[in-house]
C-alpha positions in Angstrom: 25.9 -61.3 -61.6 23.4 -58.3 -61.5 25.9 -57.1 -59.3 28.6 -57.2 -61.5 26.6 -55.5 -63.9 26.0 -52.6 -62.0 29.5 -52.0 -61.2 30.5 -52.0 -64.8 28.2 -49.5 -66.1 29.9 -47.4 -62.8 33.1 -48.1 -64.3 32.0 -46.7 -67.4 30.8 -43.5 -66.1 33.9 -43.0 -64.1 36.2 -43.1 -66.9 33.7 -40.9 -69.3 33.5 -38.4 -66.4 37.2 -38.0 -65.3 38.5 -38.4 -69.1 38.7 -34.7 -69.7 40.0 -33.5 -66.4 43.4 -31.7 -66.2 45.9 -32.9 -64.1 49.2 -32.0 -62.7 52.4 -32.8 -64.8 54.1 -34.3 -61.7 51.3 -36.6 -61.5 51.5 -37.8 -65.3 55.1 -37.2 -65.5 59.1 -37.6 -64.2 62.2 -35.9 -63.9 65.7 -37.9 -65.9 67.5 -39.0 -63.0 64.6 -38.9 -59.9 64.5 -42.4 -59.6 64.1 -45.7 -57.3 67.5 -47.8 -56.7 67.1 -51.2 -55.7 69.2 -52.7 -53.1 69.5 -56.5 -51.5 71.8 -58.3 -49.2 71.6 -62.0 -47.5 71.9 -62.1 -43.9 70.6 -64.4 -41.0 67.5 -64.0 -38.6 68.3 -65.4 -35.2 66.3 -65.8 -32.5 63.8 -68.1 -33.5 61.3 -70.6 -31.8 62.5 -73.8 -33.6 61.0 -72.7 -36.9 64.6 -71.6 -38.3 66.0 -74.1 -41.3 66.7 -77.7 -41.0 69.7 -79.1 -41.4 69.6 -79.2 -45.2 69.9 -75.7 -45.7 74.0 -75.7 -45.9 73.9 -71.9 -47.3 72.5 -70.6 -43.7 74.7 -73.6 -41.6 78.0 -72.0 -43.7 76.4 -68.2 -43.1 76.1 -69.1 -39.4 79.7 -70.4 -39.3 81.5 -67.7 -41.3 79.5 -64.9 -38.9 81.1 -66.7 -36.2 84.4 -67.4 -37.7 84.4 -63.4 -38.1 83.9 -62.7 -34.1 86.5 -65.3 -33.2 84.2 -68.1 -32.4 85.5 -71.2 -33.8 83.0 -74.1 -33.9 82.8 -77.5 -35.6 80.5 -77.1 -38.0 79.0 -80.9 -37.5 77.9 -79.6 -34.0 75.9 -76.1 -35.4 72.3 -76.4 -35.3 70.1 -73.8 -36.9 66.5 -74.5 -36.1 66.4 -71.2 -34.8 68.2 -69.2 -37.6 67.0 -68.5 -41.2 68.7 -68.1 -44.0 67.1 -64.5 -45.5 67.4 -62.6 -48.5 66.8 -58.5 -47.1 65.7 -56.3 -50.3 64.8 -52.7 -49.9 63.9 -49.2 -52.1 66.4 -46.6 -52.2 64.5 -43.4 -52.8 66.0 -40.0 -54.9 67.5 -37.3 -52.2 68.0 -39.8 -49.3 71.2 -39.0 -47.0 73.5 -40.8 -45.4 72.3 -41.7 -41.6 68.8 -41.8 -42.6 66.6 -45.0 -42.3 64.8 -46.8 -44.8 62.0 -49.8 -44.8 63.5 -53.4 -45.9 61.6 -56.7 -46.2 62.9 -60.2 -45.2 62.2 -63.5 -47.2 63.6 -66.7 -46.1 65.4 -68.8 -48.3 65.1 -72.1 -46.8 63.0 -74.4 -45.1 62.4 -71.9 -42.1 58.2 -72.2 -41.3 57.8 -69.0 -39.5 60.0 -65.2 -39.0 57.9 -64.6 -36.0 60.2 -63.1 -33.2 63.0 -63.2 -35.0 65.9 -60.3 -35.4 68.0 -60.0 -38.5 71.7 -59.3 -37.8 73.4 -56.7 -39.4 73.8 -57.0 -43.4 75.1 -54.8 -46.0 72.7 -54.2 -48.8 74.0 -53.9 -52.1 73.1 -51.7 -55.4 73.5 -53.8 -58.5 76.6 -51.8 -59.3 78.3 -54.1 -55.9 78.8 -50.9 -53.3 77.2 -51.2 -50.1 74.6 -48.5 -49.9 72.9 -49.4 -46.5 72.7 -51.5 -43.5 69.8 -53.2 -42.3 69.2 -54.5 -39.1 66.4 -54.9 -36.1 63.6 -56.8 -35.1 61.8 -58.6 -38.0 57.8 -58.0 -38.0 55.6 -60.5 -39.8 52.6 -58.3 -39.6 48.6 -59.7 -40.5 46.6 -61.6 -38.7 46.3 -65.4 -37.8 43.0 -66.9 -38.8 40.1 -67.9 -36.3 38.3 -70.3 -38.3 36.7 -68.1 -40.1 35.7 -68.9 -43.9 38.2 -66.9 -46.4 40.1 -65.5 -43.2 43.6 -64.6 -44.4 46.5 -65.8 -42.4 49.5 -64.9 -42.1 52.5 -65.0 -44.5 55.4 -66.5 -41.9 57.9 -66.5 -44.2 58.0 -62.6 -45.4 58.4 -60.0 -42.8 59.0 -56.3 -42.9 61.6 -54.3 -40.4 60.1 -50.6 -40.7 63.0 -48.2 -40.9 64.8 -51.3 -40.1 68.2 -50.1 -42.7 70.6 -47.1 -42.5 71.6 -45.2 -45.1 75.7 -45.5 -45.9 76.2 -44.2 -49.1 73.6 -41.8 -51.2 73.5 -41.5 -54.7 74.7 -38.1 -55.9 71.7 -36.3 -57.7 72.2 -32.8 -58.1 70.1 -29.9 -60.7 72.4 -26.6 -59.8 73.9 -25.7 -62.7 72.3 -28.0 -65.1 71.4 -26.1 -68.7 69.1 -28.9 -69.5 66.5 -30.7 -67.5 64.8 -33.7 -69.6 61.1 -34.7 -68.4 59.8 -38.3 -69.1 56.1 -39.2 -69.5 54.5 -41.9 -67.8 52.8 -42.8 -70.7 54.3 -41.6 -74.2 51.9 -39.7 -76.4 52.2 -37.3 -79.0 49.1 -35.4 -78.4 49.6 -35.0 -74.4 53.8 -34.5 -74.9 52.7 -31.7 -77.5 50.6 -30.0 -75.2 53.1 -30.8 -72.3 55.7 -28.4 -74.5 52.8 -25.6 -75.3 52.2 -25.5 -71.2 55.9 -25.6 -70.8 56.4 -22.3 -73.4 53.8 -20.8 -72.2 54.9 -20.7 -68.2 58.4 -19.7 -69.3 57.3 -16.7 -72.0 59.4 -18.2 -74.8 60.6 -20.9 -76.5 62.3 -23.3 -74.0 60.7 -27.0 -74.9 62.2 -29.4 -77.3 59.5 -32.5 -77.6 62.2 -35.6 -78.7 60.2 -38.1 -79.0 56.2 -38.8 -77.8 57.4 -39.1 -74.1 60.1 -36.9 -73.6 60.9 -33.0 -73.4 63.9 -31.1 -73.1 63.4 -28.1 -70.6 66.6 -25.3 -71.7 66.7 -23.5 -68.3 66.2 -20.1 -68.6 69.1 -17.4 -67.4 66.6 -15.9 -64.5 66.5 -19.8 -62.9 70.3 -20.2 -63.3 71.2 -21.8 -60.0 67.5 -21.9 -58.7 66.5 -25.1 -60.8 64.9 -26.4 -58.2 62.7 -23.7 -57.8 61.6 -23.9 -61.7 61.0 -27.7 -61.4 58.6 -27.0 -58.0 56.5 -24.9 -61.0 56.5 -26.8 -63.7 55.3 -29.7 -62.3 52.1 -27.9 -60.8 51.1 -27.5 -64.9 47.8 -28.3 -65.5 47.6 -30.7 -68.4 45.2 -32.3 -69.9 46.4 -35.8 -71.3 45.2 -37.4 -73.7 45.3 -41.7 -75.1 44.4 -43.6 -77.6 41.0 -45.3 -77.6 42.0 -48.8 -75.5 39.3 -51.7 -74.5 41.0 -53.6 -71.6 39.3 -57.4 -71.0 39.9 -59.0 -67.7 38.7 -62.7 -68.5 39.3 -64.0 -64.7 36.7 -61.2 -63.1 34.6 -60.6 -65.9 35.8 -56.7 -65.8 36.1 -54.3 -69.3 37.7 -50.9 -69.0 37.0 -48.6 -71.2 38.1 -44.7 -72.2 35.0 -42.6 -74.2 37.2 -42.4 -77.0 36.5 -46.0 -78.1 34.0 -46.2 -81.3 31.7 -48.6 -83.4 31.5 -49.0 -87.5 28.9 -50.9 -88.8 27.8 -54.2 -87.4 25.8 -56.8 -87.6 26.0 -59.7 -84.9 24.4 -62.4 -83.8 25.4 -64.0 -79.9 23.4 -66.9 -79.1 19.5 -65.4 -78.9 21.0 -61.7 -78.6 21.2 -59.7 -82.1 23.3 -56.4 -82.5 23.0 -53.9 -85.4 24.9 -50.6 -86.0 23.6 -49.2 -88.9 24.2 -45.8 -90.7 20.3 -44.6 -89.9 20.0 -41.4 -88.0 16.3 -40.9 -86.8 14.8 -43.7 -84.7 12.0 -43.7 -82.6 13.3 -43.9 -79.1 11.5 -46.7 -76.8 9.8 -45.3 -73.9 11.7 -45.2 -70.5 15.0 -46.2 -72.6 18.1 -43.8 -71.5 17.7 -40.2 -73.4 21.6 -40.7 -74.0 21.5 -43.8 -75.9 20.5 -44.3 -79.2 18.6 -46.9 -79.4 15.6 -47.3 -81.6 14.7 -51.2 -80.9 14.8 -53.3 -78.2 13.0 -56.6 -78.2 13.4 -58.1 -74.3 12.2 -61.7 -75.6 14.6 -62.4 -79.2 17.2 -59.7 -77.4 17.7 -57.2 -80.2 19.8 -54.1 -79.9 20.0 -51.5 -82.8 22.3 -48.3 -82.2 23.8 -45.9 -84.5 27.2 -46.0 -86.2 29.7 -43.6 -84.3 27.7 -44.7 -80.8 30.5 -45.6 -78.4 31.0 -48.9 -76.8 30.1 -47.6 -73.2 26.8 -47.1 -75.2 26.5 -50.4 -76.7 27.5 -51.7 -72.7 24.4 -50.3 -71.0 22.4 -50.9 -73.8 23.7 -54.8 -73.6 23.3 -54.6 -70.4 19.3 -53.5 -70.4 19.0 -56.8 -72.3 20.6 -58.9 -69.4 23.9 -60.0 -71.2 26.5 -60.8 -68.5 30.1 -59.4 -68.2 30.9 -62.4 -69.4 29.2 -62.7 -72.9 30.5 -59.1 -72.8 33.7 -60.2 -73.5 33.3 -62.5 -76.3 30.9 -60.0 -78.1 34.0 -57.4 -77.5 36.4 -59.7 -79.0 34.3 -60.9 -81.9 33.5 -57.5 -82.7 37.6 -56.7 -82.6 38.4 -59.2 -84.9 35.4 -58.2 -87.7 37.3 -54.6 -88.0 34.6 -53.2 -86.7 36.1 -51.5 -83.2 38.2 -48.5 -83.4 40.4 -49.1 -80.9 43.2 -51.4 -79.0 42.0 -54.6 -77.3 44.0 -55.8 -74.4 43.1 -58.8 -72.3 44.7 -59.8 -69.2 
């Protein structure tokens, strides 16, 4: 528990530390249009070592047949056996700017019964986009990756019934994405805010030499191209999004009730309060001048701490990565943590969000 003590006041310093930092606008920030497509397909892994899918699995018995039935093999479907094919769903990321003839990375699932991949090959299969067109096709040796467990306590095995096929599809079909010629280009914050979005625009303005950024809502800006990048679009994106912004976000507590964990930015404040948690007592009063306790932290304000009744006495304004080391001096556990966090959430008395998870 100490332990976990210790690594939250880390945490703490982390986020107070890096809070301030600019960062890139490509890193905080995307392009309209640059975007993921998701594609899947069903197909059949052959091959297998009697783990395939029993005979109650009629979707990969019928798949079998119909892939059959398509190469001119005609077979009675009461004599197909499939204990070494598996019925598999293939999924797979399209990525922005991919061409046709290129390879992408899919991943395999079975469907059915099956109890292991291992060795198996998936036969060709179209993947789809959700729009119905075939975008790529995905084939090879399926690769279940891991490692098997040696009896060791908490060893991880294997997950049989998932496997990857690196660069195991081929592109068909790409997705047109093109910025020649565009007048526009629209850029989308990862998270919306008005104060980062604001400065996102004064950045922008002040790259260009002139009035080019629209901010239309808190996450969005509208770029106007100006005449000297006509055509060379690409070349303004490559230096706008090497920006240096500094973001900035509301003050947000985030609880994690499983682990014990609270996340914290050095926004997040304290009003007034008075509580009581078991034998622990914690004030936040208006008082400015306190005589500090020897050996107590020069960067917290705190004028009383009694080790035996557990009394903690800070200042109004104080933050709450304040009121967590100084908790934490007193030998409250991540745990109490969390309840004094969301008692003190529900007096009025934090100034900010409270999210648990």
């Amino acid at each position: 528990m100490k332990g976990m003590v210790v690594i939250l006041s880390a945490i703490l310093v982390v986020l107070s530390a890096s809070h301030a930092q600019a960062i890139r606008l490509k890193d905080m920030a995307s392009v309209k249009g640059v975007r993921n497509n998701q594609l899947i397909g069903y197909g059949l892994v052959v091959g297998l070592d009697g783990t395939g899918d029993g005979s109650q699995a009629a979707f990969t018995t019928q798949g079998l047949i119909n892939m059959l039935e398509n190469m001119g093999v005609h077979v009675n479907e009461q004599s197909v056996k499939v204990k070494n094919v598996a019925g598999v769903m293939i999924s797979a990321t399209l990525p922005p700017f991919v061409k046709t003839g290129q390879s992408i990375d899919v991943t395999v699932s079975s469907l059915g019964d099956c109890s292991s991949l291992q060795g198996g090959t998936l036969i060709a299969t179209p993947l789809k986009g959700l729009d119905g067109q075939v975008y790529a096709i995905a084939q090879g040796a399926v690769s279940i990756g891991g490692f098997e467990s040696t009896g060791v306590r908490g060893a991880q095995k294997k997950h049989l019934t998932v496997a990857r096929i690196p660069s195991g599809a081929t592109v068909e079909r790409e997705v047109a994405l093109t910025f020649a010629g565009k007048k526009i280009i629209t850029i989308s914050l990862d998270s919306a805010d008005f104060t980062t979005i604001s400065r996102t625009v004064n950045a922008i303005d002040a790259f260009l030499g002139g009035t080019y950024a629209t901010a239309k809502d808190g996450a969005t800006v509208d770029i106007v191209v100006p005449e000297k990048f006509y055509n060379q679009e690409v070349t303004l994106l490559a230096a706008l999004e090497n920006l240096s912004i500094t973001p900035d976000a509301s003050a947000k507590v985030v609880l994690d009730e499983r682990t014990g964990t609270v996340v914290m930015g050095e926004n997040v404040r304290i009003s007034h309060l008075a509580l009581s948690h078991g034998n622990l007592s914690l004030q936040i009063t208006a008082e400015q001048s306190r005589p500090r306790l020897p050996n107590a932290p020069s960067n917290e304000n705190i004028s009383a701490r009694d080790l035996e009744n557990r009394l903690v006495t800070l200042s109004v304004g104080t933050t709450l990565g304040e009121v967590v080391r100084a908790l934490n001096s007193v030998g409250v556990t991540p745990r109490d943590l969390i309840s004094i966090f969301q008692s003190i959430k529900a007096s009025g008395a934090l100034q900010a969000d409270l999210e648990i998870i």
